[in-house]
mmCIF file of the N, C-alpha and C atoms, coordinates in Angstrom:
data_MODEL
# 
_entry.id   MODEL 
# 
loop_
_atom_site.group_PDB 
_atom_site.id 
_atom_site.type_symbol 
_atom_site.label_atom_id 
_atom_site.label_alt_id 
_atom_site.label_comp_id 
_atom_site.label_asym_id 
_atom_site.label_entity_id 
_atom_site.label_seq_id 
_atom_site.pdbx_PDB_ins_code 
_atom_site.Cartn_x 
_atom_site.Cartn_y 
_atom_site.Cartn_z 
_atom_site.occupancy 
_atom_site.B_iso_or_equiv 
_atom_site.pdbx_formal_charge 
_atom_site.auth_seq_id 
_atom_site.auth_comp_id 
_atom_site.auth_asym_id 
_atom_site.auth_atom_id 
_atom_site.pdbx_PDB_model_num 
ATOM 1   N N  . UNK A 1 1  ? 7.026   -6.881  117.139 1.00 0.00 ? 1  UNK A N  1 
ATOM 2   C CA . UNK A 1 1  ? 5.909   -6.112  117.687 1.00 0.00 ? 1  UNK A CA 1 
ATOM 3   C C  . UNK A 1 1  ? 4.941   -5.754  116.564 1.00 0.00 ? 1  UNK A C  1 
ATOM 4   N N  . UNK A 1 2  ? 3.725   -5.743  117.140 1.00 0.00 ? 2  UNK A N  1 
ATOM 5   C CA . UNK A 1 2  ? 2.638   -5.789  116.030 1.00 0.00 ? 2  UNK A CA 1 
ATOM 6   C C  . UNK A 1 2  ? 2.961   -3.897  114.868 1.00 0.00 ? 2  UNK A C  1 
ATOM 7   N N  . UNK A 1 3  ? 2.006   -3.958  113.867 1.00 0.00 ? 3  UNK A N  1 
ATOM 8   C CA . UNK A 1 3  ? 2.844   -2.611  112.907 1.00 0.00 ? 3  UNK A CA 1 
ATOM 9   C C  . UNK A 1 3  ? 1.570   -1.577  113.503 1.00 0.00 ? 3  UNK A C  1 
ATOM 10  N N  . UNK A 1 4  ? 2.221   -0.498  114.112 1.00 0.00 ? 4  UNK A N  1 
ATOM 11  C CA . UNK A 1 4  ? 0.946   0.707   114.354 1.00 0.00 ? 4  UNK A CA 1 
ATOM 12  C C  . UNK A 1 4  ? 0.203   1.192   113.114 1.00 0.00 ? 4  UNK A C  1 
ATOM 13  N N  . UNK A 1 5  ? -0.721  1.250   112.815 1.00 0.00 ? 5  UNK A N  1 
ATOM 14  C CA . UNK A 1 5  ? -1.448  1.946   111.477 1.00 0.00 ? 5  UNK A CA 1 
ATOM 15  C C  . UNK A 1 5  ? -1.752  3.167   112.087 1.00 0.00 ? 5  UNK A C  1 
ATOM 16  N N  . UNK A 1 6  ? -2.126  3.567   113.162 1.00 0.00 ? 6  UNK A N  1 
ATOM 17  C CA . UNK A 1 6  ? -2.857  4.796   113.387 1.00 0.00 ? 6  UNK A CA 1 
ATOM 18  C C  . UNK A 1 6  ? -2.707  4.437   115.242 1.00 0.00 ? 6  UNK A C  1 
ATOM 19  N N  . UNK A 1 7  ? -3.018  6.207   115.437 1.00 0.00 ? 7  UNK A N  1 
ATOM 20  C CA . UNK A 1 7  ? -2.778  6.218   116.795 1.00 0.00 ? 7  UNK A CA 1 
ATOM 21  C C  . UNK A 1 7  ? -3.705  5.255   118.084 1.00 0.00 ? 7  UNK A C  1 
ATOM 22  N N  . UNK A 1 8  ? -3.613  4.789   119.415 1.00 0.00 ? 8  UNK A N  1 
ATOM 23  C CA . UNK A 1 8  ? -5.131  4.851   119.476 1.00 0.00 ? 8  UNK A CA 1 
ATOM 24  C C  . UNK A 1 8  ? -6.182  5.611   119.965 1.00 0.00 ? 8  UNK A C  1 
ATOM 25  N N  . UNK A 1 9  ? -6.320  7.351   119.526 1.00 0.00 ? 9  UNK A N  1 
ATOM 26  C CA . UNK A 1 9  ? -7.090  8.154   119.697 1.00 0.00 ? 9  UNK A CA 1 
ATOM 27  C C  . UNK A 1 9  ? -8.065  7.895   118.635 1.00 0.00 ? 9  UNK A C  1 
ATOM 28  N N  . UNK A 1 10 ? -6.985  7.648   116.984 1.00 0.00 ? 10 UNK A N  1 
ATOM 29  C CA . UNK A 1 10 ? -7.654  7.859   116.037 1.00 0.00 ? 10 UNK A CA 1 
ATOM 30  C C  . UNK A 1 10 ? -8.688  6.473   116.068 1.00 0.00 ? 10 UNK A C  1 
ATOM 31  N N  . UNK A 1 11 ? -8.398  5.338   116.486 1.00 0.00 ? 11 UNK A N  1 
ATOM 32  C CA . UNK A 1 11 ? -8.655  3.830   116.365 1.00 0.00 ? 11 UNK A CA 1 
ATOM 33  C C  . UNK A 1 11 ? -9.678  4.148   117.709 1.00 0.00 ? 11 UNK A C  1 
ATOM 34  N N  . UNK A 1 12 ? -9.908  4.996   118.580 1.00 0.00 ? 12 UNK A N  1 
ATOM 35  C CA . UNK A 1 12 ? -10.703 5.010   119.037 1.00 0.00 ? 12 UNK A CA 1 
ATOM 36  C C  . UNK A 1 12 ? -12.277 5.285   118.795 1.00 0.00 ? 12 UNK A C  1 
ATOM 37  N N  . UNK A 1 13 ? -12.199 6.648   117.835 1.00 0.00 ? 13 UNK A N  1 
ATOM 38  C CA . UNK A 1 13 ? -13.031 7.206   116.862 1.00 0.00 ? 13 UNK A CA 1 
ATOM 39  C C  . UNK A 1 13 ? -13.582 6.564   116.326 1.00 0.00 ? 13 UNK A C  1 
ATOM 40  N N  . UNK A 1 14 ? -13.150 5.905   115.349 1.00 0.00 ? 14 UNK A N  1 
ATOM 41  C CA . UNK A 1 14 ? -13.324 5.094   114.661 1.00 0.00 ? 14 UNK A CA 1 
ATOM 42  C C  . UNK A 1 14 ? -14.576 3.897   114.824 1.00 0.00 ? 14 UNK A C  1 
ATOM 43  N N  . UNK A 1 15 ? -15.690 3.645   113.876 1.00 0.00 ? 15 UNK A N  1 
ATOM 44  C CA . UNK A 1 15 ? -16.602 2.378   114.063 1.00 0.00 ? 15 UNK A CA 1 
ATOM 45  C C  . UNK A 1 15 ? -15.819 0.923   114.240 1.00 0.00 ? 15 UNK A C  1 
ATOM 46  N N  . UNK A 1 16 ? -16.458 0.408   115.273 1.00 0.00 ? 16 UNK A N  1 
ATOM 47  C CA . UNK A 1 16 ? -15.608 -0.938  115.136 1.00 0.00 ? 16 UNK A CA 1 
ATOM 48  C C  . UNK A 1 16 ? -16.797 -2.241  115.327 1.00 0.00 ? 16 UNK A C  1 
ATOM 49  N N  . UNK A 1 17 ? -15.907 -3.315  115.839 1.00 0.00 ? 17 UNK A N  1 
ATOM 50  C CA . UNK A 1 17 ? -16.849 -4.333  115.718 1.00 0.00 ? 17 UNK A CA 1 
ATOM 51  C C  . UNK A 1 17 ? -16.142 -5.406  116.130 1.00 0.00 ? 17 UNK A C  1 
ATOM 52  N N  . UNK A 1 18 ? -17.021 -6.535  116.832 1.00 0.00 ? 18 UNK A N  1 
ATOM 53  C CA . UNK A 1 18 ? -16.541 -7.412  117.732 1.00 0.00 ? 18 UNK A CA 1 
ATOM 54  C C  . UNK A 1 18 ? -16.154 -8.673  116.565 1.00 0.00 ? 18 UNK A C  1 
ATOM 55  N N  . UNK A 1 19 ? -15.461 -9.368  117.050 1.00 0.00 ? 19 UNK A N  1 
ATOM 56  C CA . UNK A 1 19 ? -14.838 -10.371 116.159 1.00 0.00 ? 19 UNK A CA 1 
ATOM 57  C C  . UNK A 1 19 ? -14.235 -11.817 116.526 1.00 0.00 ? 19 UNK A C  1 
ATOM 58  N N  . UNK A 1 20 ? -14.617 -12.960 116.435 1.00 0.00 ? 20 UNK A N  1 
ATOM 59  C CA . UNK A 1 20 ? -13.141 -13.714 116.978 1.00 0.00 ? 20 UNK A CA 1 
ATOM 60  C C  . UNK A 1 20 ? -11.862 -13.162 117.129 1.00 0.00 ? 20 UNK A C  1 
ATOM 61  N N  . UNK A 1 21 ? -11.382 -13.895 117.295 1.00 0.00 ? 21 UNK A N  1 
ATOM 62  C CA . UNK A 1 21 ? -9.496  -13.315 117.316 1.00 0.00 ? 21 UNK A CA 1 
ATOM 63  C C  . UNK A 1 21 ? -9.527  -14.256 116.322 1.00 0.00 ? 21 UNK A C  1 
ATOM 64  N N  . UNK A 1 22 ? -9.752  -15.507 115.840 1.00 0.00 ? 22 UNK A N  1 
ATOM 65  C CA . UNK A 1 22 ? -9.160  -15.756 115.152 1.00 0.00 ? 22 UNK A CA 1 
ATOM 66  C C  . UNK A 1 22 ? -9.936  -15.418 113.396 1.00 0.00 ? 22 UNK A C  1 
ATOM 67  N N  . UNK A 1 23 ? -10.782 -14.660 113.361 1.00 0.00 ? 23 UNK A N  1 
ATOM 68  C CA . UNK A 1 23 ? -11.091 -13.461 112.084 1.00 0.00 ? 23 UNK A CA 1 
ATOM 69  C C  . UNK A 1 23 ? -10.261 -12.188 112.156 1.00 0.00 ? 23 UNK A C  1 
ATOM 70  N N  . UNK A 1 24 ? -9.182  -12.307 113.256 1.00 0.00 ? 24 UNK A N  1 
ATOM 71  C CA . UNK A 1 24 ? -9.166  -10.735 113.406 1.00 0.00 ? 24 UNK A CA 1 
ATOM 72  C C  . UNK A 1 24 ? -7.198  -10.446 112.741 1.00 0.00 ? 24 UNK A C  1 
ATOM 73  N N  . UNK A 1 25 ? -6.748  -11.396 112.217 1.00 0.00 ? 25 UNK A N  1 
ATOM 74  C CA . UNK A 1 25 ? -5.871  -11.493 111.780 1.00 0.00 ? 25 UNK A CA 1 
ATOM 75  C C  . UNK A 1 25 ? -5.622  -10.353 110.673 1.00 0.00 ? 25 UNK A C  1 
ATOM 76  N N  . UNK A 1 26 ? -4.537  -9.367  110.257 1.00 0.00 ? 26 UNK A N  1 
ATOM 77  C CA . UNK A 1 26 ? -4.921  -8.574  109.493 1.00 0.00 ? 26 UNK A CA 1 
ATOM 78  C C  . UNK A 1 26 ? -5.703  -7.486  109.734 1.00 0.00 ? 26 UNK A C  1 
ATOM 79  N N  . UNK A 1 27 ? -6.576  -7.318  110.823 1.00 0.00 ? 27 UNK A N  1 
ATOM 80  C CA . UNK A 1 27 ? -7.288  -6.186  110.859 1.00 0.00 ? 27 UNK A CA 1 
ATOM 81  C C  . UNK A 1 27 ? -6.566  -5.692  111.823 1.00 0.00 ? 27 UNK A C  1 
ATOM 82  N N  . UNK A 1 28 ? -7.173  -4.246  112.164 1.00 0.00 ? 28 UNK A N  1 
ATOM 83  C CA . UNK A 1 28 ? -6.511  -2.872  113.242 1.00 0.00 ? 28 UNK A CA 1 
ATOM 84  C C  . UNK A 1 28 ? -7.105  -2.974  114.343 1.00 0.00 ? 28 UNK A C  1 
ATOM 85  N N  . UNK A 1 29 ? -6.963  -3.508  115.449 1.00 0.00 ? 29 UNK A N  1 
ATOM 86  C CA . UNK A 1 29 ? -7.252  -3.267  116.800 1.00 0.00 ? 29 UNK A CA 1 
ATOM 87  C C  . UNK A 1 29 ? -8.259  -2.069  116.865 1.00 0.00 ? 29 UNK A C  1 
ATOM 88  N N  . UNK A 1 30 ? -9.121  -2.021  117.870 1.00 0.00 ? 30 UNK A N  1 
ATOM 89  C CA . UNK A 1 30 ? -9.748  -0.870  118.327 1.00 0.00 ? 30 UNK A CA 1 
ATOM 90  C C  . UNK A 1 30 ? -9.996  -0.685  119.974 1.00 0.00 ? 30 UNK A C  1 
ATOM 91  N N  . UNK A 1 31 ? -9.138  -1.882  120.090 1.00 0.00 ? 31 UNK A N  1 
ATOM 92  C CA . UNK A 1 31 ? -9.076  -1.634  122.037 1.00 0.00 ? 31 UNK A CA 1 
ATOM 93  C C  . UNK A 1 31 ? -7.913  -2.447  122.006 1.00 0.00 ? 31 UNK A C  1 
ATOM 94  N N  . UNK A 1 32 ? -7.640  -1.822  123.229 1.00 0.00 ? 32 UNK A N  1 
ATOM 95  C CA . UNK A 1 32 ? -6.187  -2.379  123.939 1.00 0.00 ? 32 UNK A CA 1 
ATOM 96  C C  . UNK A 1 32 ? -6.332  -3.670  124.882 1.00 0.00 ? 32 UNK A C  1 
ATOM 97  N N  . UNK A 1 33 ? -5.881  -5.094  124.357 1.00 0.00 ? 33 UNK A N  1 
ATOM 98  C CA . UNK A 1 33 ? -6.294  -6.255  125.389 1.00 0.00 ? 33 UNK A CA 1 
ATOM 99  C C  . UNK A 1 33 ? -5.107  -6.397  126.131 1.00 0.00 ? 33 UNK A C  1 
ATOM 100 N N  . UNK A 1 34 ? -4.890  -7.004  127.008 1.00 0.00 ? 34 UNK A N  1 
ATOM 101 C CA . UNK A 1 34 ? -3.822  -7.006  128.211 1.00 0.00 ? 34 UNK A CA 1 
ATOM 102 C C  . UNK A 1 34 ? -4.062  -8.389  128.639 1.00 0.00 ? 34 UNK A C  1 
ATOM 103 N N  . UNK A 1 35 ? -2.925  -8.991  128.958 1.00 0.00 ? 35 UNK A N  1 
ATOM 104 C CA . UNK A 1 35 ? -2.798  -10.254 129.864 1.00 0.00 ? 35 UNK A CA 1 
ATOM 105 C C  . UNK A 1 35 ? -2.580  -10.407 130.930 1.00 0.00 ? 35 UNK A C  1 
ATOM 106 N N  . UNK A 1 36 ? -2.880  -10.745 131.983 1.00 0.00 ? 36 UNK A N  1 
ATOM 107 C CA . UNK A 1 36 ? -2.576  -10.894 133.159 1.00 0.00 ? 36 UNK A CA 1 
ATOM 108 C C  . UNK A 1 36 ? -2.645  -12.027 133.609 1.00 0.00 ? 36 UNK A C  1 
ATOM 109 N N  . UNK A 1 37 ? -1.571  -12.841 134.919 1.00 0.00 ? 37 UNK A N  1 
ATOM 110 C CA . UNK A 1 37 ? -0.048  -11.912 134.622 1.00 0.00 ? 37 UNK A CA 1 
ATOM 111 C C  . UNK A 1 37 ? 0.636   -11.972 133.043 1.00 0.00 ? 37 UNK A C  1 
ATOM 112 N N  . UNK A 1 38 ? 1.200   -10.772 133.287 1.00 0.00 ? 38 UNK A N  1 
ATOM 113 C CA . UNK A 1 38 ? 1.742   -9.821  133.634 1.00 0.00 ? 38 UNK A CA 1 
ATOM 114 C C  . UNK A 1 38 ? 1.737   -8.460  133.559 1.00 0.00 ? 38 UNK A C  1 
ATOM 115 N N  . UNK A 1 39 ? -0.070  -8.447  132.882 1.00 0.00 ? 39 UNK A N  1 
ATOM 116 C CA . UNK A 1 39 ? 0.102   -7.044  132.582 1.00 0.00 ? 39 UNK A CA 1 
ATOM 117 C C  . UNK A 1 39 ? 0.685   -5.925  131.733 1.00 0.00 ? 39 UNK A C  1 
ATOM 118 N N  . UNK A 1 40 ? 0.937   -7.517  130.744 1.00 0.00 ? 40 UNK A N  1 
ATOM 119 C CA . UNK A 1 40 ? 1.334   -6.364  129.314 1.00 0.00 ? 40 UNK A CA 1 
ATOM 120 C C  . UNK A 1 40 ? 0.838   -6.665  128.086 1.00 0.00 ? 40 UNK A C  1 
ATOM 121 N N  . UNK A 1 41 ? 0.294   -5.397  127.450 1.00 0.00 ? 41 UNK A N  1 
ATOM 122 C CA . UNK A 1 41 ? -0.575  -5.527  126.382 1.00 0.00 ? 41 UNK A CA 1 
ATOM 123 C C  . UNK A 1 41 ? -0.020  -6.253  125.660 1.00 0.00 ? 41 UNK A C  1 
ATOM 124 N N  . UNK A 1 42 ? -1.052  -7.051  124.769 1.00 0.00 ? 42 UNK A N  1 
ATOM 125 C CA . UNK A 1 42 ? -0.721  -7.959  123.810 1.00 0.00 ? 42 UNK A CA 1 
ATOM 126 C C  . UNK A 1 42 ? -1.295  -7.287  122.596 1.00 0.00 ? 42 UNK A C  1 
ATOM 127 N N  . UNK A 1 43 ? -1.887  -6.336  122.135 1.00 0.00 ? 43 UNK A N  1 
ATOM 128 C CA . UNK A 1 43 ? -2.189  -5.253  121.302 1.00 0.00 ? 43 UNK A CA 1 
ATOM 129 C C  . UNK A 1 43 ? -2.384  -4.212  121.579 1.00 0.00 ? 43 UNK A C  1 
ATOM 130 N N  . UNK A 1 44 ? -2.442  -2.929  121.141 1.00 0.00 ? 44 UNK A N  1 
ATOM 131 C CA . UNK A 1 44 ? -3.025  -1.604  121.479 1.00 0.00 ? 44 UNK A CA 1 
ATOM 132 C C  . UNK A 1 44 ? -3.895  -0.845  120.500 1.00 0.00 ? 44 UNK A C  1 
ATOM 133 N N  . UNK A 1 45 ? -4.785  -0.974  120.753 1.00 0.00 ? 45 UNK A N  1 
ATOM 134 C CA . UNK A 1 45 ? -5.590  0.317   119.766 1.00 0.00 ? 45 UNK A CA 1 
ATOM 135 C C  . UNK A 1 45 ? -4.866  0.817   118.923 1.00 0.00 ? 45 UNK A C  1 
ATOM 136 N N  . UNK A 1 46 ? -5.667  0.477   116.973 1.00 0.00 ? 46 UNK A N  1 
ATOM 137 C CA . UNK A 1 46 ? -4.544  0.945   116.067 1.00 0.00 ? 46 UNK A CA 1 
ATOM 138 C C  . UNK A 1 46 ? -3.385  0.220   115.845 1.00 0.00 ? 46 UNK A C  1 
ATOM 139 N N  . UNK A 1 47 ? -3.176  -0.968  116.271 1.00 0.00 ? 47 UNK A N  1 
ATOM 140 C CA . UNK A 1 47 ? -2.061  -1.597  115.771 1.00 0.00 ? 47 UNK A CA 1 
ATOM 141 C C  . UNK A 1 47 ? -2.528  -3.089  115.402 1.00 0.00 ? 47 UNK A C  1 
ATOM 142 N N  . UNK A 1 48 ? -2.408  -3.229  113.841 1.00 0.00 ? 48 UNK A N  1 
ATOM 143 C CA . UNK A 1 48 ? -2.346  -4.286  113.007 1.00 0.00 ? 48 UNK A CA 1 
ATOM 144 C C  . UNK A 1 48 ? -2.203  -5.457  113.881 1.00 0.00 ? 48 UNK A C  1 
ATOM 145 N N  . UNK A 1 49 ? -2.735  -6.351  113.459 1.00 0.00 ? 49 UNK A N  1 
ATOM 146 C CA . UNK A 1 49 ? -2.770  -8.074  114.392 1.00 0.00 ? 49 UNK A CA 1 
ATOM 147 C C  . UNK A 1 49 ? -2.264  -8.845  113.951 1.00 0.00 ? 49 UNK A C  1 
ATOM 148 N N  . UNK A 1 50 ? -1.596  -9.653  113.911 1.00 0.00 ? 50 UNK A N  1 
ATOM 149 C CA . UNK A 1 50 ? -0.822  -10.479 112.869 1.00 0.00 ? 50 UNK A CA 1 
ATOM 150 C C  . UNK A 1 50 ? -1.153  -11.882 113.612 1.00 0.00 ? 50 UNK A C  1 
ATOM 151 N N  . UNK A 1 51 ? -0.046  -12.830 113.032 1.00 0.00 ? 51 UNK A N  1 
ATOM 152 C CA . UNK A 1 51 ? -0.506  -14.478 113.433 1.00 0.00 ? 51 UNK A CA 1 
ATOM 153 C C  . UNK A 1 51 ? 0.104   -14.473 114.650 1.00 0.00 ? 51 UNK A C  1 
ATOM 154 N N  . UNK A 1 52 ? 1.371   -13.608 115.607 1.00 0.00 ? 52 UNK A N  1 
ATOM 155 C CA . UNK A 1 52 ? 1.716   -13.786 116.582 1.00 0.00 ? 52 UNK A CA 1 
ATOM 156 C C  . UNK A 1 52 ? 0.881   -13.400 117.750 1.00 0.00 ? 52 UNK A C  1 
ATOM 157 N N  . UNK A 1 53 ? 0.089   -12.419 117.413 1.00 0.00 ? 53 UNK A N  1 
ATOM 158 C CA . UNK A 1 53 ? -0.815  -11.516 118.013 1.00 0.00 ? 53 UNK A CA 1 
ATOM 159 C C  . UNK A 1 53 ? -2.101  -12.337 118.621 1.00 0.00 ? 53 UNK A C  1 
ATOM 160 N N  . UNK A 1 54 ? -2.253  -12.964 117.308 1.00 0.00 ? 54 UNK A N  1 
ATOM 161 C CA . UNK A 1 54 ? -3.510  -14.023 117.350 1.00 0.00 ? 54 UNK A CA 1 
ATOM 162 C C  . UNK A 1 54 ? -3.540  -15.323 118.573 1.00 0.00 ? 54 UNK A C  1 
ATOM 163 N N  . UNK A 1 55 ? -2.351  -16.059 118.611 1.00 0.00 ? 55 UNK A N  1 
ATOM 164 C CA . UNK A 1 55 ? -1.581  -16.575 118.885 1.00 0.00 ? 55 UNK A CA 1 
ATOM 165 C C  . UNK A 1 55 ? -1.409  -16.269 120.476 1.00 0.00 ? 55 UNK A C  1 
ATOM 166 N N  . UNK A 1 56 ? -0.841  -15.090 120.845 1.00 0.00 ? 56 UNK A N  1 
ATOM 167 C CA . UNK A 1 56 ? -0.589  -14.769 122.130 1.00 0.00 ? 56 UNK A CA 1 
ATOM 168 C C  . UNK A 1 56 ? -2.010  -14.776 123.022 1.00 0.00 ? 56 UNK A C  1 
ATOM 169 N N  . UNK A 1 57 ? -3.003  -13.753 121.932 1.00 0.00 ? 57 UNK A N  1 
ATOM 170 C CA . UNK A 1 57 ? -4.575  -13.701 122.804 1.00 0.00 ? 57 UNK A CA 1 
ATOM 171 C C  . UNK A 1 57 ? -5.450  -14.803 123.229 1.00 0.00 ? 57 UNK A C  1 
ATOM 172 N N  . UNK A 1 58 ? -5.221  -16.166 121.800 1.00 0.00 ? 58 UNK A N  1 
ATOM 173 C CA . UNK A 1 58 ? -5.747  -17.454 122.384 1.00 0.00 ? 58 UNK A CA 1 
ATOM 174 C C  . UNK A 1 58 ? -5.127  -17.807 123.288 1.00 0.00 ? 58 UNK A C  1 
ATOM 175 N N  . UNK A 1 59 ? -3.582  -18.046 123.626 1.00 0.00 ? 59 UNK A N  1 
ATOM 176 C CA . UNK A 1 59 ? -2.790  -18.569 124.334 1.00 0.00 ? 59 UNK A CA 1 
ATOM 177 C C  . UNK A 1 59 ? -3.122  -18.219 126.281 1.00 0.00 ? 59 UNK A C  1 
ATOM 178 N N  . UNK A 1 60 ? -3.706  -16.958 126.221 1.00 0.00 ? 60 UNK A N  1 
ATOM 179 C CA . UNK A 1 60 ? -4.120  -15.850 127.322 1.00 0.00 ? 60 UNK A CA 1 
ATOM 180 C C  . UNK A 1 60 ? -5.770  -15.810 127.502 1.00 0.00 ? 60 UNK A C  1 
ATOM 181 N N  . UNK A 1 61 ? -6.560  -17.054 127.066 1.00 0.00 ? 61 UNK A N  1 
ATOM 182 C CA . UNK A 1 61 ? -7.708  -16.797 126.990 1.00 0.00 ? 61 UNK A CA 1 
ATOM 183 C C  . UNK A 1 61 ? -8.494  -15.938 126.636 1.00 0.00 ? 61 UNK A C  1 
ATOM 184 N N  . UNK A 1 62 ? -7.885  -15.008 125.821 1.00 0.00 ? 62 UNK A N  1 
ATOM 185 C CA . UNK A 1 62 ? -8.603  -14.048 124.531 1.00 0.00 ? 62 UNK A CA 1 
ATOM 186 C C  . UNK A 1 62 ? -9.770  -14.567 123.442 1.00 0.00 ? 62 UNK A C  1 
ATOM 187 N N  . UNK A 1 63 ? -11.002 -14.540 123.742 1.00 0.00 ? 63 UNK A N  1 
ATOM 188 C CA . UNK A 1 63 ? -11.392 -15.129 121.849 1.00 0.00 ? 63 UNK A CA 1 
ATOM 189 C C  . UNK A 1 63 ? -12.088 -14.430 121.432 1.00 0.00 ? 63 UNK A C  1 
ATOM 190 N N  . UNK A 1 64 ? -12.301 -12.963 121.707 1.00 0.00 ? 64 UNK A N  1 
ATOM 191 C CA . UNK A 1 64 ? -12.771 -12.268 121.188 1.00 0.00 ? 64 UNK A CA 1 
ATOM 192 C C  . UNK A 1 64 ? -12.168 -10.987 121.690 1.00 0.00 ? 64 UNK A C  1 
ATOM 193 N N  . UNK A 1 65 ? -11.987 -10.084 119.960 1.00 0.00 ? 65 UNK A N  1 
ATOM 194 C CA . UNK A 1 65 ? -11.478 -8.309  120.294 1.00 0.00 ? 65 UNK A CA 1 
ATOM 195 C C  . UNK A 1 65 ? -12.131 -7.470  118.935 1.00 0.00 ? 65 UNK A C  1 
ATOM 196 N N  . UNK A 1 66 ? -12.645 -6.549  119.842 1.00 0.00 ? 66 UNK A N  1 
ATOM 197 C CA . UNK A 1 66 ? -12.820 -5.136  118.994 1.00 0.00 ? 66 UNK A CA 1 
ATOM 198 C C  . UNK A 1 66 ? -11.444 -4.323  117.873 1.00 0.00 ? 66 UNK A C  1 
ATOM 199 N N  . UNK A 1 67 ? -12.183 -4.757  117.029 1.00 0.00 ? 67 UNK A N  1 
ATOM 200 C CA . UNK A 1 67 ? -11.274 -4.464  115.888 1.00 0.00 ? 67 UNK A CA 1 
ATOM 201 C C  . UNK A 1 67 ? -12.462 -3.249  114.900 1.00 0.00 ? 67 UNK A C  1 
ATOM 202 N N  . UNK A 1 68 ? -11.868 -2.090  114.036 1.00 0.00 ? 68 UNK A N  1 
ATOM 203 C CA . UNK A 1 68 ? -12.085 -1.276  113.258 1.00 0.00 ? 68 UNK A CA 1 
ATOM 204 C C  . UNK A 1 68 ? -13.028 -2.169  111.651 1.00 0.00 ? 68 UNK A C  1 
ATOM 205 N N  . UNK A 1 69 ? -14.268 -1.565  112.153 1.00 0.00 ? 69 UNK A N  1 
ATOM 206 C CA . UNK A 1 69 ? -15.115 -2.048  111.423 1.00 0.00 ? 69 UNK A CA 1 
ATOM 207 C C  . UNK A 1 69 ? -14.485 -2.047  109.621 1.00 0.00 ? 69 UNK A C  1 
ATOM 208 N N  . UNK A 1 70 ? -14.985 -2.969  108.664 1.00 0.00 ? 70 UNK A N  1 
ATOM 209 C CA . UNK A 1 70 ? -14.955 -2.955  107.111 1.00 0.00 ? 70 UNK A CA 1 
ATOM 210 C C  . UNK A 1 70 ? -15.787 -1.986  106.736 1.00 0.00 ? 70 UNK A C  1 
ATOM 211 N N  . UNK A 1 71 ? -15.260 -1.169  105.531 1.00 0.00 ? 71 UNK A N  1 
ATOM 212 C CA . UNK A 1 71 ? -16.431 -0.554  104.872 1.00 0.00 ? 71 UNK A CA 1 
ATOM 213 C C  . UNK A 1 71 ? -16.802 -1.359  104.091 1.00 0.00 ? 71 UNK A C  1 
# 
């Protein structure tokens, strides 16, 4: 399961910014994407993205997510 960095109240707050999924490797979520079926998130706000992550959202027709802007 992907690593939580921060809640997603705090990841809500937060400036973010739209991205491929596949730039978004390494960065912190800032919205929660979901697949359907079945209706279960494949990230949540605040939690790190990794290559499985990446992976699941292309796989689910994902190609783009709001992720926590760079300073």
């Amino acid at each position: 399961s992907p690593q939580r960095v921060m809640t997603p109240r705090q990841a809500f707050y937060q400036l973010g910014e739209r991205v491929p999924v596949e730039q978004s490797v390494g960065r912190i979520a800032a919205e929660n994407r979901i697949t359907c079926p079945p209706g279960v998130p494949v990230v949540v706000a605040g939690e790190k993205i990794g290559n499985l992550e990446k992976k699941l959202l292309l796989d689910s027709g994902i190609f783009s997510l709001n992720v926590l802007k760079l300073e």
